[in-house]
N, C-alpha and C positions, 0 to 999 in steps of 0.2 A: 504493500500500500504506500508506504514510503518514499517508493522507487515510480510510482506513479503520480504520485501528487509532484512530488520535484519533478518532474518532467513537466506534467500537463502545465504549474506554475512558471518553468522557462521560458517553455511555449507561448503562454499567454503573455510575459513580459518581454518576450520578444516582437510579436503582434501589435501589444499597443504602442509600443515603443517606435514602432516602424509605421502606424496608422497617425499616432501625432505628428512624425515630420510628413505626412502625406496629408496632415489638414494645414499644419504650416503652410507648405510648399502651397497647396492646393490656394489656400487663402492668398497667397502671396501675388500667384497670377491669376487670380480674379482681382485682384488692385491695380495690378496695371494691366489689364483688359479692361476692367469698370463695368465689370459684370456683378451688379447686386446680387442676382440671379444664382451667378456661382459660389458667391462669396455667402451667400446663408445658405446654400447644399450643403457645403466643408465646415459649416459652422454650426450647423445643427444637425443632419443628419448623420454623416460621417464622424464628427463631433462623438452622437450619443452612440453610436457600436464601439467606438475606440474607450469609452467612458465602461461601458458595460463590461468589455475587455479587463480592461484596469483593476476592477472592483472583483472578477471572478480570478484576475492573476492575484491579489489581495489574499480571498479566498482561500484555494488554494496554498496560499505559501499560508498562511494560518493554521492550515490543516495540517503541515507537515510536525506540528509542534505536537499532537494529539496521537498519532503512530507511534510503536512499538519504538523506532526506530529515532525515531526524533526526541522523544523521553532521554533514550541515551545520549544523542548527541547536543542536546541540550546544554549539559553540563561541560560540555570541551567550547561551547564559545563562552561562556565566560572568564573562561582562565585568561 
């Protein structure tokens, strides 16, 4: 279980991570295009899945604390 939450969490923090510079970017040349139009797609649509993203890589990396596995490694970051 362990070994799947770390992933799927990767996964997702790679995703959103890669989804914000793609509303960036995106927002960027809707300003010099002067496309309103585009410029609230990448700001609300695209926006809320990279958002949803965010919150289930959250999640997940939360979850990892609650595994067999994460109980033990728990105690090696704090040292």
């Amino acid at each position: 279980m362990y070994t799947i939450c770390l992933n799927v969490s990767r996964a997702l923090v790679a995703l959103f991570l890669i989804g914000g510079i793609v509303v960036v970017v995106g927002q960027t040349v809707a300003m010099a295009v002067g496309s309103a139009a585009m410029m609230t797609s990448f700001g609300s649509d695209v926006a809320d899945i990279v958002c949803v993203l965010a919150g289930l890589a959250g999640l997940f990396s939360f979850l990892l604390l609650y595994t067999a596995e994460g109980k033990e490694k728990a105690g090696e970051w704090e040292e």
